[in-house]
C-alpha positions as CSV (number, residue, x, y, z in Angstrom):
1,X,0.0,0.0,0.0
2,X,1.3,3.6,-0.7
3,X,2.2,6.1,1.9
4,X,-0.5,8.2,1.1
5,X,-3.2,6.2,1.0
6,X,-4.3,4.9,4.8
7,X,-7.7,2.7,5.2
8,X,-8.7,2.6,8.8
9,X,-11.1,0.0,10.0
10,X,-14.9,1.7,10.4
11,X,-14.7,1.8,14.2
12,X,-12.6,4.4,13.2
13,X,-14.2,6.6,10.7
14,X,-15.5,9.3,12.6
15,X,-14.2,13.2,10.7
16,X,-11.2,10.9,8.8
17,X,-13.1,12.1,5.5
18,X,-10.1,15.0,5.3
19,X,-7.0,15.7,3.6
20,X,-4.0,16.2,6.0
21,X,-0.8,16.1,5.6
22,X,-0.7,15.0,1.9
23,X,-2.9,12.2,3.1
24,X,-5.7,11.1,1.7
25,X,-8.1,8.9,3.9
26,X,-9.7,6.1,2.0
27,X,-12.7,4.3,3.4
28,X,-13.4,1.1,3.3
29,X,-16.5,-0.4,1.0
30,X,-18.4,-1.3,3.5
31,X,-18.7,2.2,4.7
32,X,-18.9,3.8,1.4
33,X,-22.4,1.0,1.1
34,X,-23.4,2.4,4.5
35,X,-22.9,5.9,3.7
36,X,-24.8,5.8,0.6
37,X,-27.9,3.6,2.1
38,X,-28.2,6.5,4.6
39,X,-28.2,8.9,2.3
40,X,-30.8,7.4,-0.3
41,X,-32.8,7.2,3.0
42,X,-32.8,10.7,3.5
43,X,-33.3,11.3,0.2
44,X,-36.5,9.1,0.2
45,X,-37.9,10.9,3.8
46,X,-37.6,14.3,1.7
47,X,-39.4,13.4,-1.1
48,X,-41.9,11.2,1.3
49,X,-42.9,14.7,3.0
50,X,-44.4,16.2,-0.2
51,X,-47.2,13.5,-0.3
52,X,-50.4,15.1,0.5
53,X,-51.1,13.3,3.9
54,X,-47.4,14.4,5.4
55,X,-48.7,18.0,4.8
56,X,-51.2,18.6,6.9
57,X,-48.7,17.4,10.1
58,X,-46.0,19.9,9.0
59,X,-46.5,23.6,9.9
60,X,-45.2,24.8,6.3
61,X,-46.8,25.8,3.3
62,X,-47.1,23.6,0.5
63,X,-44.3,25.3,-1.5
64,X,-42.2,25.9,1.4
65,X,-42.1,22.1,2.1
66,X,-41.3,21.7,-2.0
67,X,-38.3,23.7,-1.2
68,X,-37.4,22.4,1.8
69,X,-37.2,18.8,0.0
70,X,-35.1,20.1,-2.3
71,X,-32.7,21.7,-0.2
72,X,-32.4,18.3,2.0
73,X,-32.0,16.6,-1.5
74,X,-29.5,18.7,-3.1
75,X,-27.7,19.7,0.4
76,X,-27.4,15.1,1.1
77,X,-26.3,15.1,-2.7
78,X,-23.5,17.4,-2.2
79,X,-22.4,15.4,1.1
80,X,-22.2,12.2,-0.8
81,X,-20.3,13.8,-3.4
82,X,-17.8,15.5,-1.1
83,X,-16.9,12.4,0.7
84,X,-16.5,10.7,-2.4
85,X,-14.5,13.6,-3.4
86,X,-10.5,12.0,-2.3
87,X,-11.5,8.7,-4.0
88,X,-10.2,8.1,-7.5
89,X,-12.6,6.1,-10.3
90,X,-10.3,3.2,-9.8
91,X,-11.1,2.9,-6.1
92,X,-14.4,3.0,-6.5
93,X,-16.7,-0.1,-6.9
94,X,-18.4,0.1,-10.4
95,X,-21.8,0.9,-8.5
96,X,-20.4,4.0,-6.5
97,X,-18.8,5.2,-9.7
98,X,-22.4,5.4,-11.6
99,X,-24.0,6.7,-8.4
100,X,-21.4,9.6,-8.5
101,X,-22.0,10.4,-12.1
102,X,-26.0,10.7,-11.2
103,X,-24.9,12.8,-8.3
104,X,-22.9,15.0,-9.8
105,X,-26.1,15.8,-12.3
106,X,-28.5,16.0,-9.9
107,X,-26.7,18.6,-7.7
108,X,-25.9,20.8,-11.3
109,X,-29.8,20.4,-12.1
110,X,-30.7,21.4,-8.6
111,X,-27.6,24.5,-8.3
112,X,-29.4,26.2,-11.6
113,X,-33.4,25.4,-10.8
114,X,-34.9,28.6,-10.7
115,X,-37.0,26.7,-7.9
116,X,-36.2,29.0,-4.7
117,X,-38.0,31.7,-6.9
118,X,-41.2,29.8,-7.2
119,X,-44.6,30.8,-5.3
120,X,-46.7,27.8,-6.4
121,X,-46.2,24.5,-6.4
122,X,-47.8,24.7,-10.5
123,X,-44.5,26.4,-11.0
124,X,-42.9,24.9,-14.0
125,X,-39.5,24.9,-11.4
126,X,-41.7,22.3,-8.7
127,X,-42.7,19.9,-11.7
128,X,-39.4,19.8,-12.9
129,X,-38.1,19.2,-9.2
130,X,-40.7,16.4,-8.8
131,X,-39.3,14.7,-11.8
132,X,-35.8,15.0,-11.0
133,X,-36.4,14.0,-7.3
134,X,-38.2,10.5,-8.8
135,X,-36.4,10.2,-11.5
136,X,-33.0,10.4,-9.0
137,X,-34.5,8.3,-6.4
138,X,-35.7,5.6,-8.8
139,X,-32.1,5.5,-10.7
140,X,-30.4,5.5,-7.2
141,X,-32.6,2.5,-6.0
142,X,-31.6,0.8,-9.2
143,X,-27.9,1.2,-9.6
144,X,-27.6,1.0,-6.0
145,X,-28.7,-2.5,-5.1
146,X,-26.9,-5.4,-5.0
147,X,-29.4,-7.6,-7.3
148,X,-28.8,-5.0,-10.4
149,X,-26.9,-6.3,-13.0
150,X,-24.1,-4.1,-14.2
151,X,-25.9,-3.7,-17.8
152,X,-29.1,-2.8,-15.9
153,X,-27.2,0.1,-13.9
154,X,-25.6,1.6,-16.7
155,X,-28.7,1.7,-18.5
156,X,-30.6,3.9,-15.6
157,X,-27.9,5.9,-15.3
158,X,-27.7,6.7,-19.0
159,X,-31.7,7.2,-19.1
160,X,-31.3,9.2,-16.3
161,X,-28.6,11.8,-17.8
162,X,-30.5,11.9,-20.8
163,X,-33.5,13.3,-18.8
164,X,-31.3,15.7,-16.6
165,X,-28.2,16.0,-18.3
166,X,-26.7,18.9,-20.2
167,X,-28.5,20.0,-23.3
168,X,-26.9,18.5,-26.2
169,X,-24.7,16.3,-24.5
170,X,-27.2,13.1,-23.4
171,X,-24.1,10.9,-24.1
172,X,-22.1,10.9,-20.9
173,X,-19.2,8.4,-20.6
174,X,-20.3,6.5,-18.0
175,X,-18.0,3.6,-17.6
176,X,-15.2,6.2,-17.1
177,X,-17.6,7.7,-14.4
178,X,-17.1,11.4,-16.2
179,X,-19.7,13.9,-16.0
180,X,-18.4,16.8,-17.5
């Protein structure tokens, strides 16, 4: 193992998610699997809040919950990216590498919504959250579990950036988990 790589066993992990030193911390898979099931759960809780029945227990209007569940979304997307940020494609398991890719879209979909300016939830800004926030939790559900086949991942993921991607560039390279 090189000198600047140290894995440290998960009893461990608390803050190692830094830089120091020239170091880069490196966790192990099973924490990266942990990390992202907690985060697809949070995703799923934020989008769960917008259904109709959730609504009446929260003391929020209806568009201020739409934005919350976005902010919760794009602010556990960013967290997943940023501790994914030291690792390198190669140390990634094929499955985080996709999950990455959709990340990385989501949070550049979310950063340039013109959502926070919104005052209904008819707002063309909410329906286009809506669809991204299935479409990402879907695709994340997908490529995330362990039953997928590879082909099957690759395949949501690709739908996925077509749907959300950049305009006029559908055609990510997904194997080489780039997203532009």
């Amino acid at each position: 193992m090189s000198d600047n790589v140290q894995v440290i066993p998960t009893e461990e992990l608390e803050n190692t998610h830094t830089r120091e030193n020239n170091t880069i911390t490196v966790f192990p898979f099973e924490y990266v699997e942990a990390l992202l099931g907690q985060s697809l759960a949070s995703i799923f809780h934020a989008i769960d809040s917008l259904k109709p029945e959730h609504q009446e227990r929260l003391s929020m209007t209806r568009i201020e919950n739409v934005k919350a569940s976005a902010s919760i979304v794009y602010m556990e997307c960013k967290g997943i990216l940023d501790c994914l940020e030291p690792y390198h494609d190669a140390s990634l398991n094929p499955k985080h590498r996709l999950i990455r890719v959709m990340l990385r879209c989501a949070t550049k979909v979310l950063e340039c919504s013109g959502l926070a300016k919104a005052r209904t939830t008819r707002h063309k800004e909410c329906l286009a959250y809506a669809r991204l926030a299935k479409d990402l939790l879907t695709t994340f559900h997908k490529v995330f579990h362990p039953a997928t086949p590879q082909g099957e991942r690759e395949d949501s993921l690709a739908q996925f950036l077509v749907d959300h991607g950049p305009p006029g560039r559908p055609q990510v390279e997904i194997c080489g988990a780039q997203s532009g």
